[in-house]
Every structure is written in C-alpha cells, then in structure tokens.
C-alpha angles and dihedrals in degrees: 000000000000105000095214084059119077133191107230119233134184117231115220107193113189138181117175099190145038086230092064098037076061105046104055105294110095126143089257089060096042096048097049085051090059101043088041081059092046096054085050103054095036096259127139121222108225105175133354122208120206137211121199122207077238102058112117115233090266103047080050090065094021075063093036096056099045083056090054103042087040091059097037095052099038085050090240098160092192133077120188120203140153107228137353093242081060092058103034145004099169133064090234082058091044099038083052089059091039094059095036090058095045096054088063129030086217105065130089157169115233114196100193095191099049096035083228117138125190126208150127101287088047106145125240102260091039082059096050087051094049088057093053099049081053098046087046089045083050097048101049079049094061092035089055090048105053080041091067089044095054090054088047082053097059090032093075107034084066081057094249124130110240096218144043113304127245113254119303098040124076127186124249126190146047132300111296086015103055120139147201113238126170120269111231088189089063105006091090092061099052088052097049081042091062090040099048096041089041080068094064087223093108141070128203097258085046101050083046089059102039089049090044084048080054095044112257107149136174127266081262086046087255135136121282105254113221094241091055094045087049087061093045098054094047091054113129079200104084091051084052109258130107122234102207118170097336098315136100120234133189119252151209104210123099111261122238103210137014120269084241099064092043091056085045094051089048100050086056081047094051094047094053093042099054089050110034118173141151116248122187089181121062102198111202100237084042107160088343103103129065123194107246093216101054105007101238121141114256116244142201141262121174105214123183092331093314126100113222131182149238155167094255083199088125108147123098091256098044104031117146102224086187091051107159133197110221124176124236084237105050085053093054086056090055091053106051097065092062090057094057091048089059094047105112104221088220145027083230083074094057100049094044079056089048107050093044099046079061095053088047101047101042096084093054084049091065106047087043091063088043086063095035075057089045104052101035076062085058088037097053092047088058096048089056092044081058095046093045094047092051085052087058105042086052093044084043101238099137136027132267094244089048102048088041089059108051081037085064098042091042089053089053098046082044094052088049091055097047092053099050097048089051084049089057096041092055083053102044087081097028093124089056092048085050091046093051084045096051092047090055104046095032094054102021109035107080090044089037090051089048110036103037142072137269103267094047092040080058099045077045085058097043088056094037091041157049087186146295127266123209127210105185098287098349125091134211135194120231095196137214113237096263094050098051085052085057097046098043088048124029102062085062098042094046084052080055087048095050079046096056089045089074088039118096108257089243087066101045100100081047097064096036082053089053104054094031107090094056094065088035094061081047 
C-alpha cells in the first residue's frame, strides 16, 4: 500500500450508561482509541458518530442509520468501532452490517478492543464467532433492560417517580435514595399556570405569554413551548400522583395543586381539544351563554362591525325552533344593571359583611378543624400500614400477591383521605375567600366591565358567572357563590343604609341590629 494514500474509515463511538461515561469509557476516550488505530494502520478517519449515555432509542438508530447511508453512499469501506456491543446489540443491527460487508470485498468492521474484524472473506468459525459476540451483546441488552424495570418496579411501589420530575419539582439525595421535592424557584408558576388555565379565559398561547411576562423560563432560559405546556397541565403529578406506562400509582411527594383544580384544568383541555379551531375574533360572551330552550351554546357572528349571538343547535335532531339573534350590545345592557344591584353606598355595608360572615362561620371553623384532626389520625394509620406491609414484602413475611393487594386498598384509602383533607382545608378559610370576593366584584365590577379589555371583561364574568341563559332576547345570570350572596343582600342592606341616613348617628348601630338577622338567617 502506498503509504501517502489512505482508506477512509468512519469512527462510531458508543456509551450506554452514565456509570461507564464515569469510569473510564467516555466518548472522548473512545474516540481517541479509534483515531490512535487508524494512524496506526494508514486510515483516515472521515467522520465519527456519537452516542451519548443520554440518546433515546430512537436517536440510537436515527444515529445508527445516517452512519450507515453516509458510508454507503461516500464509498468509505471501513468502519471503526470498540466493541460489538458498541455497534450493535440486535439482530436487525447485526443482519444490516452483514449485508453491507457482503455486497463489497472491501469493506469491513474493525473491533479495536477485541482485535476481532468482520468482512466478507471472514472465516467460518470467525462468523460463528461474530454471531456469538452479537447474541452475548443482545442478551446483556435484554438482561439490562428487565433489570431497570425491575428498579422501576420497586421504584414505585416506594411511591417515588424513576425518572427526572416534571417542573417544578427537583430531585434531592444521594444515588438509590434519591427523592422528588418541590422547587420554590419554579414551583410558584405551575401553580399560577393551573389557576389561570382552570378559568377557561386562556388559551395556550395566552397562558404561555402571561407565565414568560412573569418570568417563567425554560431549563436553557427559553420560552415554553405549547406542546410542552400542554404536558405540563395534563400531569397527574402535581396533584401527587405518578403516570408510568399507562397506569396511575400512588405517591410520596408533596403535591403541588388540589385534585379538584387539575380536573378542572382537563376538562378546559378536553373542550378545546376536541374542537379545535382558529379565531381571529375573540367575542366577549364567547362560550359563556347557553339557550334556555335547547341548551346549545350560544356562538358568534361578526356583522358589519357588530357580534351578534345564537343557539348553534342546527341539525334536524337537534334543531332550536325558538333560535334568537341577540346583539353583543343589548346583552351588556342587561348586565350593568346587575353590577349596580350588587354596589354597596358605603364602606360601613361591607364591614358590617365582613364581621358577620366571620360569626357565622366560626363555628363551622371549629368543627371543621375537629374532622381535618380526625382524618390525618386515619391518614397517618394507613401510611404506616403502607410502611409495615412494604417491611414485610422486603423481610419476606408475606407473599407478593398479598402484599400487592392491601397495597392497593391502603393507596386508595390513602388517596380518599388525601382528598378530603385537601377538600376541608380549601374550606377552612372559605369566609375570608368570600370576603376578598365580595370586596372585588362589589367595588370593581361595574368600572372593571366598562373601562377594560376583552380578556379582563371575560376573567370579570367567570367570577361574576356560571353562565348566561338566553331566552330569546332576554339574559340571566346564573350567578358564583359570592355573587349570589351579593345579589341576594346588598339591595336590602343598602335600604338599611338610606334608613339610617334619617336616623340620628347615635342609633345607627340600633336600626342595622333590627333588620340584620333577617339577611343573616339567610
């Protein structure tokens, strides 16, 4: 061979796990192994592939498949490899090199490490051999695989997600105890993510924009992209369970968010999947307004600048025979006057809301607190049941399917309790949620509905509003708990007001006291 000519050859360089990237077998060192070889035996090395501990299966053939097209098609009759197990560790992966090197006599496999290299003159027994070192590399393939199931395996059934946590998590402890706590760094933005998107005034691209204004950025310090929001939001996770292969499983880690929030959050998912649609307008009652007579929502047409709604139950089974046109503008009439029902005339109304909500609500308070004692006892049972069984499973007192069954009954007592704990808690300080409520809409509403844009006059309904009814040109409230209370009260509490008002100011207390206890039963 003429030493100024060299064969070309392609370098694949290969580690399958963090442990050997760590003890002496990273890419760098692979990779200097192979160009070292080819220096010695007059190859040039053309191009090198690398695959990283951390490649997913398909990047690993995705890899695999440009090496191959790339030296089939650039004519480069050498490969250069480690290790068959580097190369390949399938018959698929081992049936494509056999058939590369038997279309050309010039081509070849070269294994550095085992001195071992595969072509089309490869003798019998060195084929045999070949097909053992491929058969070896598949088995401890399989074996490592139903090994990190079985730690998965295990894994779970300690109530601890195998793998990396979604945002808002991070992992804390050392190799084989390793845990999943919450982030506080990112923890605050999933949580306003659920709460903003459990409103269904916000679209994906909108939620994306609203959490990077307040500052919620990537790993890379990036924007979110949707697909990736849209993961997020339909975690079972942050409501503290773990999705594995299809199935839910119970778990240790601190949830993030209440059942209740995330249900809410899929069911807006749900809706907007299974209709999806590009609007260009976003019309104020949008999706917010049912007809009373046939119970369709009530959809959108932009008309010479103006929106105007209907019933969109069109089909001959379903068809509205008392479908109405109503105008975007002739329902805002309606609606103002409900905000000024609900204005209180003085600050003195509100107080006097304010102080008795809390009489009326502290003995609730208390016997609430009496039950929240009462079921973290029964929590705290179960979790030790848990705890006990799993003792046993690992000393061997009892059998698998034993231990798999009450582990099974105790998680779902477990998850009740849970849930109805997080239930109690919500409505320990429900007054003061009503009070802060109140104050909002009572004060804000009717300047908030007049003065804002869309998207705020829409979060303004959700608080306000169930939903509207329409009957044909006439509106109704369907109304949130706080706003009912408002409706229902204030008009009577600000006649008391316009009373007191001809009263002397040393009887006002005496005339509130009098008419009080009607609303208050109430």
């Amino acid at each position: 061979m003429n030493p100024s000519i060299k064969i070309k050859s392609a370098l694949y360089c290969r580690v399958s796990s963090k442990e050997q990237e760590e003890t002496g077998y990273s890419l760098d060192a692979q990779e200097k192994l192979l160009k070292e070889y080819a220096v010695k035996n007059q190859l040039a090395a053309i191009k090198v592939y690398r695959i990283s501990e951390s490649a997913s299966g398909k990047q690993i053939r995705k890899t695999f498949d440009e090496m191959m097209l790339y030296v089939t098609k650039n004519k480069i009759p050498i490969i250069l490899c480690e290790k068959i197990d580097r190369l390949t560790r399938n018959m698929k992966d081992a049936a494509i090199i056999s058939d590369w090197i038997s279309e050309d006599a010039k081509r070849e496999v070269h294994f550095v490490k085992e001195s071992f290299v595969v072509n089309k003159n490869t003798r019998a027994h060195e084929n045999l051999v070949w097909d053992m070192k491929v058969a070896i590399a598949r088995f401890y393939t399989n074996n490592l695989s139903e090994e990190v199931k079985k730690g998965h395996k295990e894994k779970l059934a300690q109530g601890w997600l195998p793998t990396k946590p979604p945002m808002g998590y991070k992992t804390v402890g050392e190799k084989g105890r390793k845990i999943h706590v919450i982030d506080e760094a990112t923890a605050p933005y999933i949580r306003q993510m659920f709460e903003l998107y459990a409103t269904d005034n916000y679209s994906l691209a909108r939620l994306e924009s609203e959490l990077y204004k307040a500052g919620l950025r990537t790993e890379k310090g990036k924007r979110m992209h949707l697909s990736r929001l849209h993961r997020l939001l339909s975690s079972p996770f942050y409501y503290g369970k773990i999705l594995w292969n299809g199935e839910l499983y119970p778990s240790k880690h601190e949830p993030l968010i209440s059942k209740d929030l995330f249900d809410k959050v899929q069911q807006n998912l749900k809706r907007k999947t299974d209709n999806p649609q590009f609007t260009k307008h976003n019309p104020l009652f949008k999706a917010r307004i049912v007809c009373e007579h046939c119970g369709g929502l009530v959809t959108w047409e932009l008309q010479k600048g103006h929106w105007y709604g209907h019933c969109n139950n069109h089909s001959n089974s379903r068809y509205c025979q008392m479908k109405t046109y109503i105008r975007q503008e002739k329902v805002e009439e309606q609606l103002l006057p409900i905000f000024e029902r609900i204005a209180p005339k003085n600050d003195w109304v509100m107080n006097e809301i304010e102080r008795i909500l809390k009489e009326e609500h502290a003995s609730k308070i208390v016997e609430r607190q009496q039950e929240i004692g009462r079921l973290s006892i029964e929590l705290d049972q179960v979790r030790k049941r848990k705890d006990q069984i799993y003792e046993d499973k690992i000393d061997r007192k009892i059998p698998v399917e034993f231990y798999e069954r009450k582990f099974g009954e105790y998680s779902e007592e477990e998850t009740r309790l849970e849930s109805t704990l997080v239930k109690l808690n919500d409505k320990a300080d429900e007054y003061q949620q009503l009070g802060v409520a109140i104050h909002e809409l009572a004060y804000k509403s009717k300047v908030i509905f007049e003065k804002v844009g869309i998207e705020d006059r829409r979060l303004l309904l959700s608080q306000m509003v169930t939903n509207l009814v329409q009957n044909g040109v006439t509106i109704s409230p369907n109304y949130t708990k706080a706003a009912q209370f408002l409706s229902n009260w204030l008009p009577r509490l600000n006649a008391d007001y316009e009373l007191q008002k001809t009263q002397s100011l040393n009887r006002k207390g005496e005339v509130f006291a009098s008419s009080s206890p009607v609303w208050r039963r109430g």
